[in-house]
C-alpha positions in Angstrom: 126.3 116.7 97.9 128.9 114.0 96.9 128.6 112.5 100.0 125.1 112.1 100.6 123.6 111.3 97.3 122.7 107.8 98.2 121.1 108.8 101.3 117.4 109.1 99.9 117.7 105.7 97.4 118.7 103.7 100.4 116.6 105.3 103.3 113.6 105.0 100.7 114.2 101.2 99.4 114.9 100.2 103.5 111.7 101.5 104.1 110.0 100.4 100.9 110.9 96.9 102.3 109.9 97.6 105.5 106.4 98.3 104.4 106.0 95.6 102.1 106.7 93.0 104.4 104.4 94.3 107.1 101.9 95.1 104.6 102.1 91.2 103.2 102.4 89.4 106.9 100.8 91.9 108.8 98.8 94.9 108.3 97.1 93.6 105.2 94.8 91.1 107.0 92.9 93.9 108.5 92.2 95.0 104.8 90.6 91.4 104.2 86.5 91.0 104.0 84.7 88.4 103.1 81.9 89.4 100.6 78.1 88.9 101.0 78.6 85.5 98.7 81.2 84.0 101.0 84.4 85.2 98.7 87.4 86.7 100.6 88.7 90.1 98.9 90.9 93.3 100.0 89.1 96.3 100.7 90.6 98.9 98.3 89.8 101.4 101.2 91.2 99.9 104.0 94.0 99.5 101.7 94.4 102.9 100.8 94.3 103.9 104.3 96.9 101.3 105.1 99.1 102.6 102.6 98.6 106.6 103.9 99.2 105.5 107.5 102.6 103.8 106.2 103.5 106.3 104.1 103.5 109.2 106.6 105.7 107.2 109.3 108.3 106.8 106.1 108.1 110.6 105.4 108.0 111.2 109.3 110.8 109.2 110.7 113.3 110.1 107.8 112.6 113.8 107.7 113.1 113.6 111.2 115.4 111.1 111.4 117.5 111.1 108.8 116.9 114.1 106.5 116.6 117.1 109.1 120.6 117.8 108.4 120.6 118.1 105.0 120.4 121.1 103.0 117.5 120.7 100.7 119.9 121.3 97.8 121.1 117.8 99.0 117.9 116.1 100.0 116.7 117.7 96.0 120.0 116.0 94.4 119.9 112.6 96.9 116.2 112.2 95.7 116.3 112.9 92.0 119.1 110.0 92.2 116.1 107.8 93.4 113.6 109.3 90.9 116.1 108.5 88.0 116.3 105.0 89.3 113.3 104.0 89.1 112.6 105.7 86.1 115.1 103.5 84.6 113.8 100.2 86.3 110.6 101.3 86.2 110.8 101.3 82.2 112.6 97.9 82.7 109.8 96.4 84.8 107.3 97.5 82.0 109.6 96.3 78.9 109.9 92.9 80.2 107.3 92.4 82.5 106.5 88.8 80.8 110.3 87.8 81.1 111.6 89.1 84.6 108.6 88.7 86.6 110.6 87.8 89.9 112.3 91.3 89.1 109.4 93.0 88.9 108.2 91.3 92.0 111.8 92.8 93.7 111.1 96.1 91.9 108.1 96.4 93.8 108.9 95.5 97.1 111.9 97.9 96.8 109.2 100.9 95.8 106.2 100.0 98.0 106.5 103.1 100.8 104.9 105.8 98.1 102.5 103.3 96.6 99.6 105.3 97.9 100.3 107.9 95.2 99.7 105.6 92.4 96.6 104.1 94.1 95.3 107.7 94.4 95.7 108.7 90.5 94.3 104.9 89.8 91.6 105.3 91.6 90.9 108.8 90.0 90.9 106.7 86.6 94.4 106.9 85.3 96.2 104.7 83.9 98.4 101.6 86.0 101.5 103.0 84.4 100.6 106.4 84.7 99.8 106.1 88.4 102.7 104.2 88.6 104.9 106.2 87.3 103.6 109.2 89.7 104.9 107.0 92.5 108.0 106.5 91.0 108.6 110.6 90.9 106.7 112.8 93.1 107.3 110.8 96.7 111.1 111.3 97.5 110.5 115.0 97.2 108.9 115.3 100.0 111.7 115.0 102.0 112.3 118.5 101.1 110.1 120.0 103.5 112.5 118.4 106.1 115.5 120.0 104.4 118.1 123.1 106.1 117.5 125.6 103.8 120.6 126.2 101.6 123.5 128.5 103.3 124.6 130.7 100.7 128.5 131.1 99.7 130.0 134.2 98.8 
């Protein structure tokens, strides 16, 4: 485990990236329409799908990637390493979200690939922090599923 604790924090931020920057330059102008008074907006659906479609190539290509030889006692440790992290930045994004704003901006690009999870429990009327702070824990488990199951040792 002491070896591949960073495994999930940096395959997940790589991809977070990834996402965001195909989501800003590409993939978001098919979520653009133009409403019936001639204003341009982002359809929240097409954006929800976007962010499903980009979310399952993440899980996809690292659990079968990158995550298939790992015990899921290592995947579990590599990811809670991740969901402490951004716990911690995700409590430092909301403390000084008026000061660090370019931070914030980083912060988010760095946690984009399970976005869809807080857009979900948003769109199911919680909270923006709330549904934030689902995406900041539930997402790196899944690469659990992926996971050798754990060889005991007598």
């Amino acid at each position: 485990m002491k070896k591949s604790w960073w495994k999930v924090p940096v395959y997940c931020m790589a991809a977070s990236w990834v996402c965001f920057q195909m989501e800003v330059h590409f993939l978001g102008k098919w979520t653009i329409v133009t409403l019936p008074d001639g204003s341009i907006s982002s359809d929240n659906a097409r954006w929800l799908i976007l962010s499903a479609v980009l979310f399952l190539a993440v899980v996809c290509i690292g659990g079968f990637f990158f995550f298939r030889s790992m015990t899921r006692k290592e995947i579990f440790f590599s990811s809670s390493v991740l969901v402490a992290l951004n716990i911690a930045l995700g409590i430092f994004t909301y403390l000084t979200q008026r000061t660090f704003t370019s931070f914030t901006m980083f912060w988010i690009e760095l946690s984009e690939w399970g976005s869809v999870f807080s857009q979900i429990a948003f769109h199911l009327g919680l909270n923006e922090w709330l549904s934030a702070a689902i995406a900041w824990v539930l997402p790196p488990y899944i690469f659990l599923l992926f996971g050798k199951k754990d060889i005991p040792t007598d």
